[in-house]
C-alpha positions in Angstrom: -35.9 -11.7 -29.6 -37.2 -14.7 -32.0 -38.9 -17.9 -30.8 -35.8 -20.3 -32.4 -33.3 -18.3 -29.8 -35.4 -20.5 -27.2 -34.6 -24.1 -28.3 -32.4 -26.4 -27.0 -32.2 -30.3 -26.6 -34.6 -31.7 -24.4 -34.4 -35.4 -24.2 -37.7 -37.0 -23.2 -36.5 -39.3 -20.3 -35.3 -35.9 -18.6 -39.1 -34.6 -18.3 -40.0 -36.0 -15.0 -43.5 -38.2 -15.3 -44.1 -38.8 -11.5 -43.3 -36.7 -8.4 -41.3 -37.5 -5.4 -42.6 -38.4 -2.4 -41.1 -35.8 0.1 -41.4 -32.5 -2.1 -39.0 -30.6 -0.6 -36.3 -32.9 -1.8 -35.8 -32.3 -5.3 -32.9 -31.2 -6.7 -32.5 -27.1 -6.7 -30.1 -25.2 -9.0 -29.1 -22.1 -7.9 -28.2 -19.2 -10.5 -26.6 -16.0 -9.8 -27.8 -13.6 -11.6 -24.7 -11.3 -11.7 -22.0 -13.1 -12.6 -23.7 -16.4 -13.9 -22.5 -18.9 -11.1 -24.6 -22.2 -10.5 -24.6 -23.8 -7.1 -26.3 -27.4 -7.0 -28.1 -28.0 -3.7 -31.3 -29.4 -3.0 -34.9 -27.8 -2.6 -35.2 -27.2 1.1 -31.5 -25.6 1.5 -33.5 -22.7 -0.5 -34.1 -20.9 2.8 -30.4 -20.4 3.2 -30.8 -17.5 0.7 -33.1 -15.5 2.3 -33.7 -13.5 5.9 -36.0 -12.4 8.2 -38.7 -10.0 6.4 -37.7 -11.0 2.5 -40.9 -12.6 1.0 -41.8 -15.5 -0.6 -45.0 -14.4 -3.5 -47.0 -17.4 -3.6 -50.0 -18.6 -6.0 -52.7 -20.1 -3.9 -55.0 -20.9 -7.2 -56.4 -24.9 -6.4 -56.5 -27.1 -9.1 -59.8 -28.9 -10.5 -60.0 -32.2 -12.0 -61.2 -30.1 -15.3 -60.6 -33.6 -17.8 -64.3 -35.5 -18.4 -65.1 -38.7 -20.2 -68.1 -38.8 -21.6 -70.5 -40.4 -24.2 -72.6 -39.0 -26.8 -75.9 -39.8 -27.0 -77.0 -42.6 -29.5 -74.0 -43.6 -30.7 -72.4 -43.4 -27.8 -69.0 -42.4 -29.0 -66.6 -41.5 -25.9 -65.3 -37.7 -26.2 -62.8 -36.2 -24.2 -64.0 -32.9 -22.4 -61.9 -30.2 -20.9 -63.5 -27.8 -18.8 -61.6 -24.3 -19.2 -63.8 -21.9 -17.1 -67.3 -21.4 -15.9 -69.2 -18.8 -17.9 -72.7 -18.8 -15.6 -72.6 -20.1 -12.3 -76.4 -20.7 -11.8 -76.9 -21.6 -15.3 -74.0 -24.6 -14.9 -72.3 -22.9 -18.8 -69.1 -23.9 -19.1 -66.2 -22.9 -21.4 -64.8 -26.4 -22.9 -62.5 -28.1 -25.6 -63.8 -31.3 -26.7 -62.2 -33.7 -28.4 -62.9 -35.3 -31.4 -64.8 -32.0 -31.6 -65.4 -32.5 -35.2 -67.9 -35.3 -33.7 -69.8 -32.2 -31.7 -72.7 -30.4 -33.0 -75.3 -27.9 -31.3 -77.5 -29.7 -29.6 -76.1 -32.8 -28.9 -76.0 -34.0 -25.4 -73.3 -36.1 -23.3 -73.4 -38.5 -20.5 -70.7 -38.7 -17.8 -70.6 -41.8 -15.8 -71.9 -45.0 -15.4 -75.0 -44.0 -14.6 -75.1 -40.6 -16.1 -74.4 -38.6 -12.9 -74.0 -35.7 -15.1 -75.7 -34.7 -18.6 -74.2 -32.0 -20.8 -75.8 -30.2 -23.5 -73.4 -28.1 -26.5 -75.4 -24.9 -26.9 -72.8 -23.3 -28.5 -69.6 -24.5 -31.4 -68.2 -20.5 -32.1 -66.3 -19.6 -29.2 -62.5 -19.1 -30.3 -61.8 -22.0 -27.1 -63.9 -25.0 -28.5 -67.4 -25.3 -27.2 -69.9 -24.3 -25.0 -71.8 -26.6 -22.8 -75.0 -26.6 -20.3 -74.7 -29.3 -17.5 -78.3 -30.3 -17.3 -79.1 -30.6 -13.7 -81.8 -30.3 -10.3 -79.3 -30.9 -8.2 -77.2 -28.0 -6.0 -73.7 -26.5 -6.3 -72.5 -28.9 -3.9 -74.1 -32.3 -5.4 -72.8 -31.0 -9.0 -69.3 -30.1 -7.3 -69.0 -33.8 -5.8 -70.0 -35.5 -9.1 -67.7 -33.3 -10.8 -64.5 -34.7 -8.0 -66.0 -38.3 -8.6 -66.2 -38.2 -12.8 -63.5 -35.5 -13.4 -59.6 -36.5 -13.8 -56.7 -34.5 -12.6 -55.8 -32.4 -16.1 -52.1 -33.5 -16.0 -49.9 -31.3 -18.7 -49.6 -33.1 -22.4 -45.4 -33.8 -21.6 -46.8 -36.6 -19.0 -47.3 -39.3 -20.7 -48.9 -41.6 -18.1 -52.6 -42.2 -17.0 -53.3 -40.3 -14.3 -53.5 -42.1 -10.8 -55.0 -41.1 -7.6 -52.1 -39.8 -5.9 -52.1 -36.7 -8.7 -54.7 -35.2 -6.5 -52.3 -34.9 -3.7 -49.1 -34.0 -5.9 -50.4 -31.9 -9.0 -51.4 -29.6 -5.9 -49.4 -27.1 -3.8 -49.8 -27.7 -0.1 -51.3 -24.0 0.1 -53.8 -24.6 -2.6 -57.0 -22.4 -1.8 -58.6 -20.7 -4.4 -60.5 -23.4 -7.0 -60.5 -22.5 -10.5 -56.9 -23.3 -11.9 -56.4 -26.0 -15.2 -52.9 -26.4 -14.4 -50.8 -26.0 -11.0 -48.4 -23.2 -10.1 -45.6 -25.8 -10.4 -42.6 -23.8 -8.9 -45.1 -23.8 -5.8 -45.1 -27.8 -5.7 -41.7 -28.3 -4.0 -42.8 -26.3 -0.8 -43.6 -28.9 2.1 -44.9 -28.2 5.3 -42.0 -28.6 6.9 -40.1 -26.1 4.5 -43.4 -23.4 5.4 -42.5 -23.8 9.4 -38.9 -23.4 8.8 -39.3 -20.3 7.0 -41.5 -18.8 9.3 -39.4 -19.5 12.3 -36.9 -18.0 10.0 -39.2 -14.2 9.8 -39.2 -15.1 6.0 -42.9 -13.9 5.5 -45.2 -15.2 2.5 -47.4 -13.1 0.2 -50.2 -15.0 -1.4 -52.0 -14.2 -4.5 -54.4 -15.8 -6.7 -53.7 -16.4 -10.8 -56.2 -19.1 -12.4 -54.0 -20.4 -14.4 -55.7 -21.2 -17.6 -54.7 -22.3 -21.3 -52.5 -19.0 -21.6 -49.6 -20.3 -20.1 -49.8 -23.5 -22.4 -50.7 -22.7 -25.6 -47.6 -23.1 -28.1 -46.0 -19.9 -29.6 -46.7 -19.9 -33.5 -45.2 -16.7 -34.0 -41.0 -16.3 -34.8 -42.1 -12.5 -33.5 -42.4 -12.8 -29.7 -44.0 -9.3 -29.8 -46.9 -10.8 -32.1 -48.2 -13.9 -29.3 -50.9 -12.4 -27.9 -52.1 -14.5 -24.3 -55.1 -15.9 -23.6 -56.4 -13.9 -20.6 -56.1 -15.6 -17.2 -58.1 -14.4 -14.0 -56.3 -13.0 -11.0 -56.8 -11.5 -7.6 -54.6 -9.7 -5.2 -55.5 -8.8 -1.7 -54.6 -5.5 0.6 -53.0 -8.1 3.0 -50.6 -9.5 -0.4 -50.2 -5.8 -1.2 -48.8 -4.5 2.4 -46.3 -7.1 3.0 -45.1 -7.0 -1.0 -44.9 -3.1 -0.9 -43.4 -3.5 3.0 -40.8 -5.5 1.4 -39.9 -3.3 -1.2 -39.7 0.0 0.9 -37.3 -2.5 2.8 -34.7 -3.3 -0.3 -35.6 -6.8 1.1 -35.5 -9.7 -1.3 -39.3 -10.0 -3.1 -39.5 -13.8 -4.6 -41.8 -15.0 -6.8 -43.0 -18.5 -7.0 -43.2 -19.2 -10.5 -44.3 -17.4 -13.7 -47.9 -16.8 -12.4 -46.7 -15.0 -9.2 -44.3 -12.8 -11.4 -46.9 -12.3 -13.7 -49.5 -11.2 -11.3 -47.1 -8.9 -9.4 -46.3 -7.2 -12.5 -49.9 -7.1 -13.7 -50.8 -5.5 -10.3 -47.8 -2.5 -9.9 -48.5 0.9 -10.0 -46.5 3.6 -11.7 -44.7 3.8 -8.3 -43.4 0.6 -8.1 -46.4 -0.6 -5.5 -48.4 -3.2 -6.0 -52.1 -2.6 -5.8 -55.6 -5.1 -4.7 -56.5 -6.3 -8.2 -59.8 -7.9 -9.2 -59.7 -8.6 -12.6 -57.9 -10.6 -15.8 -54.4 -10.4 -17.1 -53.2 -11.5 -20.4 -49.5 -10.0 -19.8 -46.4 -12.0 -21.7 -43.2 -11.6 -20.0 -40.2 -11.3 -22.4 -36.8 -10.1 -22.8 -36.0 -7.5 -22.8 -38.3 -6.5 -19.2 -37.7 -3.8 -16.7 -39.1 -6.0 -13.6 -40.3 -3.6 -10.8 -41.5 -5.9 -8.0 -39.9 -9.3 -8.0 -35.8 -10.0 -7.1 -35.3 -13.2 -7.0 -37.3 -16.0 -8.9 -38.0 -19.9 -8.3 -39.2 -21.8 -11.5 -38.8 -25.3 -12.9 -36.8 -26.2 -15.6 -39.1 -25.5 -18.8 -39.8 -26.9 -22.1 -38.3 -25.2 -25.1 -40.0 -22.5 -26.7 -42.6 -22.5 -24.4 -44.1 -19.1 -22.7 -42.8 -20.0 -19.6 -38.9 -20.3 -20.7 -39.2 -17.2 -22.5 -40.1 -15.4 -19.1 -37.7 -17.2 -17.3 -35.0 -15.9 -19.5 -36.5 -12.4 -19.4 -35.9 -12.1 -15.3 -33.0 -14.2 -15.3 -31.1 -13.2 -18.8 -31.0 -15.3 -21.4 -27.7 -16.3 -21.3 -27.6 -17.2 -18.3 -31.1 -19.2 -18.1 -30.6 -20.9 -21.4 -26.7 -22.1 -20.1 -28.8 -23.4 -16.7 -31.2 -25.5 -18.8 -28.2 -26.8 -21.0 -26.1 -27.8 -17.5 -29.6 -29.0 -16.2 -29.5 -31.7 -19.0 -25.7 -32.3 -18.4 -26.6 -32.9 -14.7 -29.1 -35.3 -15.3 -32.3 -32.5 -13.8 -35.5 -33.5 -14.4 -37.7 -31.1 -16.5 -41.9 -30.1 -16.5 -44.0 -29.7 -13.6 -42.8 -32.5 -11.5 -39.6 -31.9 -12.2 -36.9 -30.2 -10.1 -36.0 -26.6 -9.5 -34.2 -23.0 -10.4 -33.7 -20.4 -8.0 -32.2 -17.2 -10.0 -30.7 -14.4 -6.9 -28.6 -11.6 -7.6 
């Protein structure tokens, strides 16, 4: 399939630019698979279409606030950092975009903060990502992590366009958040409440959680009219025995396996085996989902409603068809859905 077979008309004012307050309350669209049906219902009625043992795959990755404002020394010229990964733990190296980065050279240094909490230096400009930075300090992990939660910003997606506010670190964060080290939450994940978690429990629905750092792969815009030709940027990702045995359980069951966004489906089928089970996995994945895919874990899918010619469509419309997923997002912007990661939600069943 070609890139252009994933537009469609998006208007702004559908993309959602501040969550709700109760997250289990946004609107759900329901798609069966099969035969193409769409059920409107709200988020927490999603438990009505699944039973005791089917699994829910969740991504447990946290997010950090990975957006810096800084200044560069003598002429003091504010530049935008983003902080993509950490290269070096004890050496405080960083993987960064910077922007104006035609204003960064080797050498230069930057000062976060009022009182320059934090110092940067650019030891390297090569990297295919942007830059490379030292953070020049004597203090320890946890004095460099809390300046880092004081200075740093919530890195809200470029379709919000807002400031950010402090509420974002409460709602650009899934409730099961864990693992620290994502750029971008697992949004499919945001809609689950507390509430929703107890429900499903009392219900024997169990929950498989895995661990995808989601990173500039998911993001980065498709150039390429060749979907086979977009190669992802890799993206970290663990999965446990304990994720494994009630995933694998599940499956030897022919009970329903759902995964909680593209970064659950995309671990899952990182992680299979030849057999069908999935396996513990340490390690990076750079795997793009498109149609046509044979999936071997997952059965039933919860996403958002995504942007056009983005990645995450694309996979969407691989596990759900693309007729089907593409007439969903055109009856989502009939209905009046809202769109992007604080927007509501698809559920795609058989």
């Amino acid at each position: 399939m070609k890139l252009s077979e994933f537009e469609y008309e998006c208007p702004e004012d559908l993309i959602a630019q501040y969550p709700i307050e109760n997250r289990d309350e946004a609107r759900l669209m329901v798609l069966h698979k099969k035969t193409g049906e769409i059920e409107h219902r709200i988020f927490k009625d999603v438990i009505d279409y699944f039973d005791e043992n089917d699994v829910m795959v969740l991504n447990d990755t946290k997010v950090f606030p990975a957006r810096l404002y800084g200044n560069k020394e003598k002429t003091g010229a504010q530049i935008e950092v983003f902080l993509l990964r950490e290269l070096n733990h004890e050496q405080h190296l960083w993987d960064v975009l910077v922007d104006p980065a035609r204003k960064i050279r080797i050498g230069n240094k930057l000062y976060f903060g009022e009182d320059n909490q934090m110092v940067a230096e650019v030891i390297d400009n090569t990297t295919s990502r942007g830059r490379t930075l030292r953070f020049l300090c004597d203090t320890n992990d946890e004095d460099f992590k809390k300046n880092l939660y004081a200075l740093g910003q919530m890195p809200l997606p470029d379709c919000i366009h807002r400031e950010p506010t402090p509420d974002d670190a409460i709602y650009y964060q899934t409730i099961f958040a864990k693992n620290e080290g994502a750029i971008a939450a697992p949004t499919a994940g945001l809609h689950f409440s507390r509430e929703l978690l107890k429900r499903m429990e009392i219900k024997g629905i169990n929950c498989a959680k895995l661990t995808l750092h989601i990173g500039l792969g998911s993001f980065r815009t498709v150039e390429v009219e060749d979907l086979t030709k977009h190669k992802m940027d890799s993206e970290q990702m663990f999965v446990d025995e304990e994720a494994c045995k009630i995933v694998n359980a599940a499956k030897d069951g022919n009970h329903r396996i759902c995964a909680v966004g593209n970064t659950s489906l995309r671990a899952l089928e990182t992680a299979v085996s030849t057999l069908g089970h999935i396996k513990p996995y340490d390690g990076w994945t750079n795997k793009f989902i498109y149609p046509p895919y044979d999936f071997r874990v997952a059965n039933t899918m919860i996403s958002n409603f995504q942007l056009p010619q983005s990645t995450l469509l694309i996979s969407v419309c691989a596990f759900g068809g693309y007729k089907n997923v593409m007439n969903a997002h055109n009856t989502a912007v009939k209905e009046g859905y809202k769109f992007g990661p604080f927007g509501d939600a698809l559920l795609m069943v058989d």
